[in-house]
C-alpha positions as a Markdown table, in Angstrom:
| # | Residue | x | y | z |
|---|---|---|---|---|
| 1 | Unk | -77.8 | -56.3 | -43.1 |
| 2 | Unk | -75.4 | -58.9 | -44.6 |
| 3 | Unk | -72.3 | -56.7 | -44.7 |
| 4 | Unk | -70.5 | -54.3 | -41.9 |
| 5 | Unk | -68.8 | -51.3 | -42.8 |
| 6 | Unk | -65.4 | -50.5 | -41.5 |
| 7 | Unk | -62.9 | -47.5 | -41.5 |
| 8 | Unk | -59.1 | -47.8 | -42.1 |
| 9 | Unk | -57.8 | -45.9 | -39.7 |
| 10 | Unk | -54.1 | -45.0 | -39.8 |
| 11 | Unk | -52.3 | -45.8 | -43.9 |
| 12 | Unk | -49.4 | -46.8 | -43.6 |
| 13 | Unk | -47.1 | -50.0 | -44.6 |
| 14 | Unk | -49.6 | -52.0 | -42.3 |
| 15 | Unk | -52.8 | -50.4 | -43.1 |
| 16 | Unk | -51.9 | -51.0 | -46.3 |
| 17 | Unk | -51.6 | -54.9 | -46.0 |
| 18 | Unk | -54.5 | -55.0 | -44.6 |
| 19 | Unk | -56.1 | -53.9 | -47.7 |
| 20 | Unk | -54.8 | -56.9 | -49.3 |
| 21 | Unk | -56.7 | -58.5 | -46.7 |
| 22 | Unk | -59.7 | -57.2 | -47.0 |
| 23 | Unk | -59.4 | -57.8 | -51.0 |
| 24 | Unk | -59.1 | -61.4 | -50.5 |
| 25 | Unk | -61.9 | -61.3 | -48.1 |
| 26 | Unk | -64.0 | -59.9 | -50.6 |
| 27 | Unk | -63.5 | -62.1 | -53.5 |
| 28 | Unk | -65.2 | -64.9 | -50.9 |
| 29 | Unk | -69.2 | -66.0 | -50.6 |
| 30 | Unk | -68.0 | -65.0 | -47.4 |
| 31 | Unk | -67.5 | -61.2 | -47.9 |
| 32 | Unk | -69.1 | -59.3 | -44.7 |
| 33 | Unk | -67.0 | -56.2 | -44.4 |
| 34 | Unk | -67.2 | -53.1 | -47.0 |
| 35 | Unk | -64.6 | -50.6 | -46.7 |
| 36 | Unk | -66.3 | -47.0 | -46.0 |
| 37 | Unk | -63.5 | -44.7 | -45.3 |
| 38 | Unk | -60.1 | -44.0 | -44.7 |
| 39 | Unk | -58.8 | -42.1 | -42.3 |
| 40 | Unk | -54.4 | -41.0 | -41.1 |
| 41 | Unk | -53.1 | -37.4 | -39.5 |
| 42 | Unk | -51.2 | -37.4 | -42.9 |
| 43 | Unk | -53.7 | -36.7 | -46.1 |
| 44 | Unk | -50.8 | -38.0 | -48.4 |
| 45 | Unk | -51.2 | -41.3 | -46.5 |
| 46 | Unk | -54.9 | -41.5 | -46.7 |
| 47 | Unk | -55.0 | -40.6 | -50.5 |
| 48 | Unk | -52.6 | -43.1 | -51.1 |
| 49 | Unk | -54.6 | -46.1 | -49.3 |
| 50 | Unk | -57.7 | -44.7 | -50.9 |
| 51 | Unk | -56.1 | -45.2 | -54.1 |
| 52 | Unk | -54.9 | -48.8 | -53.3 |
| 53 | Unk | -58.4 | -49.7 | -52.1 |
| 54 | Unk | -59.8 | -48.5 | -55.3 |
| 55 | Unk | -57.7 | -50.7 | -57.0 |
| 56 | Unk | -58.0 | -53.8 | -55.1 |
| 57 | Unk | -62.1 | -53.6 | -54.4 |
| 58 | Unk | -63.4 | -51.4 | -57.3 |
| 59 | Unk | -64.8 | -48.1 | -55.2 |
| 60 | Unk | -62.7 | -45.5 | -53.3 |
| 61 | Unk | -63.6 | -44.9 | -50.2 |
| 62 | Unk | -63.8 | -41.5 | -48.4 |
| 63 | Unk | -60.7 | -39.9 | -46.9 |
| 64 | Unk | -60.6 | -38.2 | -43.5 |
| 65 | Unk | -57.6 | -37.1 | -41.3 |
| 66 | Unk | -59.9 | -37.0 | -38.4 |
| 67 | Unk | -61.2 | -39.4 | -36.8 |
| 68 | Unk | -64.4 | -37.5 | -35.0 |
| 69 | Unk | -65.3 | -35.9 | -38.0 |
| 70 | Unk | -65.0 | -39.3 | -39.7 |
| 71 | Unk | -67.5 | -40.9 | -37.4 |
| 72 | Unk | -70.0 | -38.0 | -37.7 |
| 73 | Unk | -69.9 | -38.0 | -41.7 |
| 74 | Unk | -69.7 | -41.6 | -42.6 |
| 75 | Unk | -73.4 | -42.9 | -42.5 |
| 76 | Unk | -73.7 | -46.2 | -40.6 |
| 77 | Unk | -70.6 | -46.7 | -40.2 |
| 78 | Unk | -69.8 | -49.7 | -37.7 |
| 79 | Unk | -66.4 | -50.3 | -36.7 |
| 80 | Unk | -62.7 | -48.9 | -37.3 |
| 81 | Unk | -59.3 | -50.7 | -38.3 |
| 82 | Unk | -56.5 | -49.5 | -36.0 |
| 83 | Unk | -53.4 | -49.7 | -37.8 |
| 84 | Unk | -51.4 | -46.8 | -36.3 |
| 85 | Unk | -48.2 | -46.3 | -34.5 |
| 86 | Unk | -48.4 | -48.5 | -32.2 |
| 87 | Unk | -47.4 | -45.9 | -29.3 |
| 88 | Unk | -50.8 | -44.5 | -30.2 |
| 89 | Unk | -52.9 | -47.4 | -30.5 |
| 90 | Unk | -54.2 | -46.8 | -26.9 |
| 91 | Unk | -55.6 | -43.1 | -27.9 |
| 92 | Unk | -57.1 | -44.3 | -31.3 |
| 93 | Unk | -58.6 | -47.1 | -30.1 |
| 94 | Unk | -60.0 | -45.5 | -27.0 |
| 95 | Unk | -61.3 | -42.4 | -28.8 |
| 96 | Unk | -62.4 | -45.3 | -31.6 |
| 97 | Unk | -64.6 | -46.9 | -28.9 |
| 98 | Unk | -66.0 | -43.9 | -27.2 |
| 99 | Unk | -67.5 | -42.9 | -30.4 |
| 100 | Unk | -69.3 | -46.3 | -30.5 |
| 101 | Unk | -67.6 | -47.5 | -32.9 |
| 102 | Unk | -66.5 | -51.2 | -32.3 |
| 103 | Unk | -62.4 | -51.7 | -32.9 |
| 104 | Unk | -59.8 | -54.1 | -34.7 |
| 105 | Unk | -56.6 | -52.8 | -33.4 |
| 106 | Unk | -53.2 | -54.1 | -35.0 |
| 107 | Unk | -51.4 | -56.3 | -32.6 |
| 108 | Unk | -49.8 | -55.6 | -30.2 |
| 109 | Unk | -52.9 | -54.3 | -28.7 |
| 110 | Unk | -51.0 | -51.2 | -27.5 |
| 111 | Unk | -47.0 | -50.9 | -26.4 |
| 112 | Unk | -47.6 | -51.0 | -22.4 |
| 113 | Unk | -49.5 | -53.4 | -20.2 |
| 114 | Unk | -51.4 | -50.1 | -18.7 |
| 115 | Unk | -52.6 | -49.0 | -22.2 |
| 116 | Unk | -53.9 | -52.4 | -22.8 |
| 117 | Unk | -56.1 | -52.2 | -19.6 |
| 118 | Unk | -56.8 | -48.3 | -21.0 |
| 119 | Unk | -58.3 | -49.7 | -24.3 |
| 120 | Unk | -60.6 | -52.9 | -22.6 |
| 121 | Unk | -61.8 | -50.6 | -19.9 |
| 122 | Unk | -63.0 | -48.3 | -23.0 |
| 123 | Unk | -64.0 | -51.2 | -24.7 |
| 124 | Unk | -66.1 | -52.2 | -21.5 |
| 125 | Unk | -67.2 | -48.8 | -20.8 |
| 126 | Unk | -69.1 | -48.3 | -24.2 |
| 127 | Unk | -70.5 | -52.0 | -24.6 |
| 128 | Unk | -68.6 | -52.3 | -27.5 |
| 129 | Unk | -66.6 | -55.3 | -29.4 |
| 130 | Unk | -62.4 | -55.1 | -29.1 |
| 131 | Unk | -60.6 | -57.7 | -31.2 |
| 132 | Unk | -56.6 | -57.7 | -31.9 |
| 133 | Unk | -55.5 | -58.8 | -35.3 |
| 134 | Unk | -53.2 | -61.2 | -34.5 |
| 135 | Unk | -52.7 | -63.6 | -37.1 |
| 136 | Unk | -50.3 | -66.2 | -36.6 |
| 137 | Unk | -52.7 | -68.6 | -34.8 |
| 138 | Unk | -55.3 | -68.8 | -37.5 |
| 139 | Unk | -52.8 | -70.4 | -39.8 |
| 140 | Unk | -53.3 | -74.1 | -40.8 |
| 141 | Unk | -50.3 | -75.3 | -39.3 |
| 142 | Unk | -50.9 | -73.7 | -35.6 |
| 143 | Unk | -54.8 | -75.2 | -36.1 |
| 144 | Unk | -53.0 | -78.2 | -36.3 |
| 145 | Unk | -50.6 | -78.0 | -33.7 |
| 146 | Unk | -53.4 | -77.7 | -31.2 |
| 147 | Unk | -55.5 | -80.5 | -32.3 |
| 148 | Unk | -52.7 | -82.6 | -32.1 |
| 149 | Unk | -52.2 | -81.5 | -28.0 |
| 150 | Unk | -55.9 | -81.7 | -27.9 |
| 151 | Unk | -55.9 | -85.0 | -29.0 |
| 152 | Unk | -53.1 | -86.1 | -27.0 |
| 153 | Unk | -50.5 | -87.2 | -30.2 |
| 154 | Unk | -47.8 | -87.0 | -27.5 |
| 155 | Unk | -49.3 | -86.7 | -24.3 |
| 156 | Unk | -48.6 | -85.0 | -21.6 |
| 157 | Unk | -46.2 | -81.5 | -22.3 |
| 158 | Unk | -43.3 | -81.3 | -20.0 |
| 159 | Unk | -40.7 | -79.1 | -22.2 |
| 160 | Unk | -40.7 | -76.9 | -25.2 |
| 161 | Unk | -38.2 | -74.7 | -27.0 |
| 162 | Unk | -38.9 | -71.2 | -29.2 |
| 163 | Unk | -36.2 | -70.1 | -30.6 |
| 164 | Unk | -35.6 | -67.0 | -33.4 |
| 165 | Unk | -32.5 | -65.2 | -33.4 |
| 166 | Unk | -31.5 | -63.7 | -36.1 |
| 167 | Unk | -27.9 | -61.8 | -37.0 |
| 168 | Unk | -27.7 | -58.5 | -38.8 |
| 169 | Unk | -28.0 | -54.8 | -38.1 |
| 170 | Unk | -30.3 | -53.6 | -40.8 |
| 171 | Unk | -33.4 | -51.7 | -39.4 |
| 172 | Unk | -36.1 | -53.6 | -38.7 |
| 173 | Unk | -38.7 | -52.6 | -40.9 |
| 174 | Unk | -39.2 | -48.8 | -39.5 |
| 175 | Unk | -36.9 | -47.0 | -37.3 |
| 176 | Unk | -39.3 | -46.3 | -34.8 |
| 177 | Unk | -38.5 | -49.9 | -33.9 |
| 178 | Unk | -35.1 | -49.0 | -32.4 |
| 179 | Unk | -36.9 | -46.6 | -30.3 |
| 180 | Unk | -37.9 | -48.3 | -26.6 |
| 181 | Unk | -40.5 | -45.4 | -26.1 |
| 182 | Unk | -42.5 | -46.5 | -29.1 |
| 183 | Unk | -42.4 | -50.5 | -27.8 |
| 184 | Unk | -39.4 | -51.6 | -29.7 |
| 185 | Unk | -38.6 | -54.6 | -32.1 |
| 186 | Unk | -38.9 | -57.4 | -29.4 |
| 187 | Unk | -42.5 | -56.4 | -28.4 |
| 188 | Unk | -43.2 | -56.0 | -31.9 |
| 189 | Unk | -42.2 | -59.1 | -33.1 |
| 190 | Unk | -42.6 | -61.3 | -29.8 |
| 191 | Unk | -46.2 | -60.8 | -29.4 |
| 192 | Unk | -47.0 | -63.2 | -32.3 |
| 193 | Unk | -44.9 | -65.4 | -30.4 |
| 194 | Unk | -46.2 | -65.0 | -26.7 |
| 195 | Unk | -49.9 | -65.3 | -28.3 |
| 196 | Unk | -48.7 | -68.8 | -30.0 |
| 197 | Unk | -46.9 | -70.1 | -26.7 |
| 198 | Unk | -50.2 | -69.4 | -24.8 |
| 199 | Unk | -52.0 | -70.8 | -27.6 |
| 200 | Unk | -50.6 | -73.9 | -27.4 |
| 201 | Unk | -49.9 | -74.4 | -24.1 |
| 202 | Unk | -52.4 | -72.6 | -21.6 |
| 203 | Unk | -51.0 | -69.8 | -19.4 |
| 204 | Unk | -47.6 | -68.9 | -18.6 |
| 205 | Unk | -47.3 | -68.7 | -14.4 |
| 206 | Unk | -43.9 | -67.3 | -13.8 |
| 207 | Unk | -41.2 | -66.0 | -16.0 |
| 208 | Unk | -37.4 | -65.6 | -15.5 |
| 209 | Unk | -35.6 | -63.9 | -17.7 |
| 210 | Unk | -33.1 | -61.2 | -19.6 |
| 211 | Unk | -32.6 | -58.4 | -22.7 |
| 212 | Unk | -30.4 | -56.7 | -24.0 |
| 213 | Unk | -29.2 | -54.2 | -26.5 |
| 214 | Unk | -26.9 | -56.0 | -29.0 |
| 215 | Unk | -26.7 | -54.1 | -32.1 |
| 216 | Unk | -26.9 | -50.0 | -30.9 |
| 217 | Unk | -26.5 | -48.8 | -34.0 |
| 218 | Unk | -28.8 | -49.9 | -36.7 |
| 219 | Unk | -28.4 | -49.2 | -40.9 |
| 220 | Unk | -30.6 | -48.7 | -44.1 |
| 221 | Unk | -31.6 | -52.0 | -45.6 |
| 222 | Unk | -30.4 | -52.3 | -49.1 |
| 223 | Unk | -33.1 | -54.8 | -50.1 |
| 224 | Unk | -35.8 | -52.6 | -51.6 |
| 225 | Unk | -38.8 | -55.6 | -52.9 |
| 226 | Unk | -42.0 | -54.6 | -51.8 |
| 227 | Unk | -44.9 | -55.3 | -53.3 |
| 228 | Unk | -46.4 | -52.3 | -51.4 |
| 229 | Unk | -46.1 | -48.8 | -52.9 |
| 230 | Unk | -46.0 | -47.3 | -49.2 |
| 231 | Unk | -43.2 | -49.8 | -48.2 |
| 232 | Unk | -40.7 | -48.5 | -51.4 |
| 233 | Unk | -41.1 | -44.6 | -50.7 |
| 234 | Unk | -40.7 | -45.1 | -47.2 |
| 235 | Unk | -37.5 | -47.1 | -47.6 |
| 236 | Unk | -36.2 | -44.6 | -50.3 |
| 237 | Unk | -36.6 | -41.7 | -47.4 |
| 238 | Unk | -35.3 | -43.7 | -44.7 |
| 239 | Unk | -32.3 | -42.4 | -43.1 |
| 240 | Unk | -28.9 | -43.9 | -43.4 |
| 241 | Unk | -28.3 | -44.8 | -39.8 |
| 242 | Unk | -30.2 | -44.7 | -36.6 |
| 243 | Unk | -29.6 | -45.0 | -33.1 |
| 244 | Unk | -31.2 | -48.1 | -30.9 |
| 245 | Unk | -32.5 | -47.3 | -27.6 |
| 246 | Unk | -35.2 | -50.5 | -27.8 |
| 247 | Unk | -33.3 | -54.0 | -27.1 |
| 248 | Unk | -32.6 | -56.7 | -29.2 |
| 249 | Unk | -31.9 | -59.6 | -27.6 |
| 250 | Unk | -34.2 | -61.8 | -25.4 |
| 251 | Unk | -33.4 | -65.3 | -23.2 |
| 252 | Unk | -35.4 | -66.7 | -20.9 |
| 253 | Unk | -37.1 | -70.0 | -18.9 |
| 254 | Unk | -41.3 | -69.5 | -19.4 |
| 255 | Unk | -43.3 | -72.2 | -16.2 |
| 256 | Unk | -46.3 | -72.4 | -17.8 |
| 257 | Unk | -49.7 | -73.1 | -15.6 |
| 258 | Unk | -49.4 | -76.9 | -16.8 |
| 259 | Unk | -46.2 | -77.2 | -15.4 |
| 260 | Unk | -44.5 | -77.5 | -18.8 |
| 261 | Unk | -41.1 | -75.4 | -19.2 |
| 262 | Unk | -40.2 | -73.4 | -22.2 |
| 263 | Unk | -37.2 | -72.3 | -23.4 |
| 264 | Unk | -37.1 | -68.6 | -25.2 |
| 265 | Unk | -34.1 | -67.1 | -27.1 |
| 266 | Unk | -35.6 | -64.2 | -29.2 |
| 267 | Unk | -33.9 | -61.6 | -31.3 |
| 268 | Unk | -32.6 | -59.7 | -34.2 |
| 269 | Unk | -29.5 | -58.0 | -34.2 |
| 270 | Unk | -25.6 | -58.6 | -33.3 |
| 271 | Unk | -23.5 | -61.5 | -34.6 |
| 272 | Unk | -25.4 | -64.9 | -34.5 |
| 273 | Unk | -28.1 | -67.0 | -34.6 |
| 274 | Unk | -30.1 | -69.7 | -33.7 |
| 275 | Unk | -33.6 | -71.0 | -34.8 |
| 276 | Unk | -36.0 | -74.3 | -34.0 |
| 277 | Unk | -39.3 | -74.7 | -32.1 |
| 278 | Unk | -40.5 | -78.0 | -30.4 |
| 279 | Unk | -43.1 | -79.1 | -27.7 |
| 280 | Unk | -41.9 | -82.1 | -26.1 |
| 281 | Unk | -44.4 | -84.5 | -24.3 |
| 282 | Unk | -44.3 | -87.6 | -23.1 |
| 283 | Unk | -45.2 | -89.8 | -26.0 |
| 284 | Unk | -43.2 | -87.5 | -28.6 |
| 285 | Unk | -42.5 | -84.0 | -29.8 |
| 286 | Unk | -44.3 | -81.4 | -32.5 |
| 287 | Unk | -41.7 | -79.7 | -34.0 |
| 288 | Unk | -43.7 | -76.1 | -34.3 |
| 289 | Unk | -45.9 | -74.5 | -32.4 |
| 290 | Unk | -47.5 | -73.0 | -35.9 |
| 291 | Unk | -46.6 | -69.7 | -37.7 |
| 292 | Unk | -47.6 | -67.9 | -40.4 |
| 293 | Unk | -46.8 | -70.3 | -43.6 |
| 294 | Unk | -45.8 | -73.0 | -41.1 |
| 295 | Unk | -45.8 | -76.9 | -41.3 |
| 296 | Unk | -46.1 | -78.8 | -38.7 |
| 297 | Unk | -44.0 | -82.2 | -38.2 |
| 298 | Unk | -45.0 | -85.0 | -35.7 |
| 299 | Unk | -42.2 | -87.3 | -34.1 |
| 300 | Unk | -44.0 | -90.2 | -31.9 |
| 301 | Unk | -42.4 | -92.1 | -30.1 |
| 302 | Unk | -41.1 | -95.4 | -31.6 |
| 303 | Unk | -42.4 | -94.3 | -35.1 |
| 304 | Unk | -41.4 | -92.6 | -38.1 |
| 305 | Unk | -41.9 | -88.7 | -38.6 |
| 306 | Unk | -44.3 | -87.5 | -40.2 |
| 307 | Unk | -44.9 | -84.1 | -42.2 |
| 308 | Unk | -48.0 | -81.9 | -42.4 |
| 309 | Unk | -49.7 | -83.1 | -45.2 |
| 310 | Unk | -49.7 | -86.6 | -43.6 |
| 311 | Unk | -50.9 | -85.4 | -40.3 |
| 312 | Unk | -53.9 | -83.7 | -42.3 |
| 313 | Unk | -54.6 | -86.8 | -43.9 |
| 314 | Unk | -54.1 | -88.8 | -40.8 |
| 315 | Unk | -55.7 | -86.5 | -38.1 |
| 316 | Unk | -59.2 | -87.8 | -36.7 |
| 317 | Unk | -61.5 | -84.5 | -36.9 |
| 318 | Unk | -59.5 | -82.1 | -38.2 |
| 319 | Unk | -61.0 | -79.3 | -39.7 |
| 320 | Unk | -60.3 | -76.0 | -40.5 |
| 321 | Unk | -63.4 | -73.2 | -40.3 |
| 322 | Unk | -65.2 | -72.6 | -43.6 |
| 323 | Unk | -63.3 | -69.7 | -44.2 |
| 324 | Unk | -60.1 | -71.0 | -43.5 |
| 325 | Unk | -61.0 | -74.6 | -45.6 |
| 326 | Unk | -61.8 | -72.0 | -48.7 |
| 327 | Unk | -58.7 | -70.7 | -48.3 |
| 328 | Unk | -56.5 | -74.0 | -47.3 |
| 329 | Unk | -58.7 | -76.2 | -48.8 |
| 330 | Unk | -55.7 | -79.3 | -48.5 |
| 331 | Unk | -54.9 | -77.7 | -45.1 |
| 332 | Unk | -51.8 | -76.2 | -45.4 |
| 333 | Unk | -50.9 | -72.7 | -46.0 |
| 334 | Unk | -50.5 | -71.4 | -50.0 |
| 335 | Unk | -49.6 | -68.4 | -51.4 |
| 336 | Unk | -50.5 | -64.9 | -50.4 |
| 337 | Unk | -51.1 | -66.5 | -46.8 |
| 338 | Unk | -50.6 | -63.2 | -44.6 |
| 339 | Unk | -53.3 | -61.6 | -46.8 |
| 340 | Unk | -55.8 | -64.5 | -46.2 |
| 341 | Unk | -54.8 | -64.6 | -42.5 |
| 342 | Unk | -56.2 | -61.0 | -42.4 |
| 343 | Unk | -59.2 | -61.9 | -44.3 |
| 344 | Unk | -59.8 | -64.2 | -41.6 |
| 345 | Unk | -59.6 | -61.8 | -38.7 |
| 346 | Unk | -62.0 | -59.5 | -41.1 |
| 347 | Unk | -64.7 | -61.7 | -41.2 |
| 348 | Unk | -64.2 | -62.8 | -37.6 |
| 349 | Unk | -65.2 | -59.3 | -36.7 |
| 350 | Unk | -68.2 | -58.8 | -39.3 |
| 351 | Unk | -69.6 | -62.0 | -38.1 |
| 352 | Unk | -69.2 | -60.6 | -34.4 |
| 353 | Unk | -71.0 | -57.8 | -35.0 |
| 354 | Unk | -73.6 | -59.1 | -37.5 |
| 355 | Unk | -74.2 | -62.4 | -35.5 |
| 356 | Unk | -72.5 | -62.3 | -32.1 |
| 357 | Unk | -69.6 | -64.1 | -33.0 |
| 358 | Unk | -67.3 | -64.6 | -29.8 |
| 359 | Unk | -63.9 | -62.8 | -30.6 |
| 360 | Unk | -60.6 | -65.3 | -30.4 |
| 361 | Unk | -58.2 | -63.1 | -29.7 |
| 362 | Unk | -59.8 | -60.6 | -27.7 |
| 363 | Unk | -58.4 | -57.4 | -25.3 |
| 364 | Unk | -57.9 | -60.0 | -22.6 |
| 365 | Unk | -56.2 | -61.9 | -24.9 |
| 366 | Unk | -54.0 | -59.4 | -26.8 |
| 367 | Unk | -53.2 | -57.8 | -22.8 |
| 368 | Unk | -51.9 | -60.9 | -21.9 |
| 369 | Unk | -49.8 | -61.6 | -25.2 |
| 370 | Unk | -48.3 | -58.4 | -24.3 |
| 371 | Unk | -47.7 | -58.8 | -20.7 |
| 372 | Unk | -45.8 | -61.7 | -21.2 |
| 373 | Unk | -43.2 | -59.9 | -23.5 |
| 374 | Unk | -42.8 | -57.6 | -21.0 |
| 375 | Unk | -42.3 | -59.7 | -18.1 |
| 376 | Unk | -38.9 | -61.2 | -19.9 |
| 377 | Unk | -37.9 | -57.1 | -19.6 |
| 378 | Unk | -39.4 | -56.7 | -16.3 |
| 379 | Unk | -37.7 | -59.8 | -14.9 |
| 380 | Unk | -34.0 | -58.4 | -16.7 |
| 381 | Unk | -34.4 | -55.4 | -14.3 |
| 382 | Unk | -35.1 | -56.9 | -11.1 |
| 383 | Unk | -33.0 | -60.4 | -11.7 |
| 384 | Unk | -35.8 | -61.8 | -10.4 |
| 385 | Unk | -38.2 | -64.3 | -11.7 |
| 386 | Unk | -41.6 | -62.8 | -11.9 |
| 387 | Unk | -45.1 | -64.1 | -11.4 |
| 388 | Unk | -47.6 | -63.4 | -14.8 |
| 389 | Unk | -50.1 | -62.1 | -11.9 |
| 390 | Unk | -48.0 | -59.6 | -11.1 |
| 391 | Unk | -46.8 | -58.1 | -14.5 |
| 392 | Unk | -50.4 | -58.3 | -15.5 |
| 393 | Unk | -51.7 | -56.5 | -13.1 |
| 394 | Unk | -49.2 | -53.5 | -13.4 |
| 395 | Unk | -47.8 | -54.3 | -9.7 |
| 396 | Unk | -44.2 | -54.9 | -11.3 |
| 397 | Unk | -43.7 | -52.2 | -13.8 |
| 398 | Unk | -40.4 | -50.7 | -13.3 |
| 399 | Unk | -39.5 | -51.1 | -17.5 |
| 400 | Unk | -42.9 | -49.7 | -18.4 |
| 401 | Unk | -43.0 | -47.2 | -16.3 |
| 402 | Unk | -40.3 | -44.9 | -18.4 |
| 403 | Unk | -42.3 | -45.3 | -21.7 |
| 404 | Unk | -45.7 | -44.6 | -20.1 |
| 405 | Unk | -44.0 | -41.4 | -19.4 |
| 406 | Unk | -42.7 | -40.8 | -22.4 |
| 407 | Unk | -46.4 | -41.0 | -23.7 |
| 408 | Unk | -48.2 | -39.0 | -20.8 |
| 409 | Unk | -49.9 | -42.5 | -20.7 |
């Protein structure tokens, strides 16, 4: 067997990008993944992913709106993509892996620290593999950020700064991002950069920090370019206004494990802004931690800056995976890069399965990543500083603990 196959399970915006995904992976000498089915509660959904998958890899698959009766009709079928809600990525996944079926689940790996452990302890339970798509890491630019620390291009890490705030009060993709009992626009958007900060810099040990709601009442974007079909109808339906109940707004102090402080400001909504990202050290500063479609710039001390391409040129065994160095072959990101990014978490899972591939961003992993969102929010209600320990673990949970509800979670 040279080739896994996989189910789409839940069609919309997201589900559909990962086709894309999935498409580039398959134009590749690397291709290990074949698309068997696709499965959402909404028919109308499914039909219209089968119909994008059609288009993009040449056979339809087969459309379900259930995922047991999926499982049991789909010969050989290996593993599921979770690309739901993500207030219901702890049931699908769960019910995903209980079928012995191994599981990609769309970061965040589910919208509470407690339905994280739900979905490893599953994962656990049934022997089977749990990865979390989360792609900002596997671009060129964060590969290179971290070889850099490895290497020691400016020694010893004593401060960093990551800052996105962003004005406006259009709605932020879906409305069901204004809603705090389906996770909310910070955890949504955050997690890619918790994942990077820990990434880069080891562990976070204690946090200290606040959120708020800037921007209550949130309005149709205008801008309608989308080079999804899902994406335009769902705009064209979306309501004219909406009420926020999910904060905006995020400030706070991160002591990592290493001893290294990191300045957070993270947001979007309200009336300004404020953007930059650095890791200082002792002999100089990276100005990025990576992103998706990132460069990253080097300032040594006593020397002149230099720019990606340089540091790729420059950087003493630096090398992307294979997949990645067909991709980026000059080592910086190109066009189409969040497709290839999810090309790459594809064929991290077929080779998992196939050859026993270790899994980078794993539930432990994508828990974490979460956790450490939530511990900003945790740390807001108790104006206290909080220990990583103890948000992980679920000991401090008074934020969570209304949205678990909420989901009989």
């Amino acid at each position: 067997m040279d080739r896994i196959r996989i189910a789409l399970v839940g069609c919309g915006g997201m589900g559909t990008r990962h086709l894309y995904g999935l498409a580039e992976l398959t134009k590749t000498p690397f291709a290990n993944v074949e698309l068997a089915a696709a499965c959402d509660i909404r028919p109308e959904n499914a039909e219209l992913a089968a119909g994008e998958a059609e288009k993009l890899l040449g056979s339809r698959p087969q459309v379900f709106t259930d995922l047991e009766r999926m499982a049991r009709e789909v010969p050989d079928l290996h593993a599921v993509d979770v690309v739901v809600d993500p207030g219901y990525h702890h049931t699908v996944a769960c019910q995903a892996l209980d079928l012995g079926l191994h599981v990609m689940v769309e970061k965040p790996l589910a919208i509470t620290v407690r339905g994280c452990h739900r979905i490893i302890d599953a994962a656990r339970r049934n022997n089977r593999i749990l990865s979390v798509a989360e792609n900002f890491r596997r671009d060129p630019s964060a590969r290179l950020v971290r070889h850099l620390l490895d290497r020691g291009a400016i020694g010893r890490p004593y401060m960093a700064f990551y800052h996105s705030l962003s004005p406006g009060r259009d709605i932020f993709i879906t409305p069901w991002r204004h809603d705090k009992d389906r996770g909310g626009l910070l955890l949504d958007l955050a997690v890619h950069f918790t994942d990077l900060v820990r990434y880069q810099l080891g562990d976070i040990e204690e946090v200290h920090g606040q959120v708020s709601l800037a921007m209550p009442v949130r309005t149709r974007p205008r801008d309608g370019d989308s080079p999804y079909e899902f994406y335009r109808r769902r705009l064209a339906a979306m309501e004219e206004e909406v009420r926020a109940t999910a904060e905006d707004s995020s400030m706070a102090t991160l002591r990592m494990a290493n001893g290294a402080m990191v300045s957070w400001v993270v947001g979007l909504g309200g009336h300004g802004g404020c953007s930059g990202e650095a890791i200082l050290g002792e002999r100089g500063a990276l100005k990025s931690f990576g992103s998706r479609g990132g460069r990253a710039v080097l300032q040594a001390a006593g020397e002149e800056e230099k720019g990606h391409e340089q540091l790729v040129a420059e950087a003493e065994g630096f090398e992307l995976e294979p997949l990645a160095a067909h991709f980026f072959p000059e080592g910086v990101a190109t066009a189409d890069v969040d497709w290839k990014l999810l090309a790459l978490e594809y064929f991290e899972l077929g080779e998992a399965i196939l050859h026993g591939r270790e899994i980078e961003v794993d539930g432990t992993e994508g828990m974490k990543a979460v956790a450490a969102v939530y511990a900003i929010f945790e740390s807001s209600v108790l104006g206290r500083a909080v220990t990583m320990s103890e948000v992980e673990s679920a000991e401090v949970y008074e934020y969570q603990a209304g949205i678990d509800a909420a989901l009989n979670l």
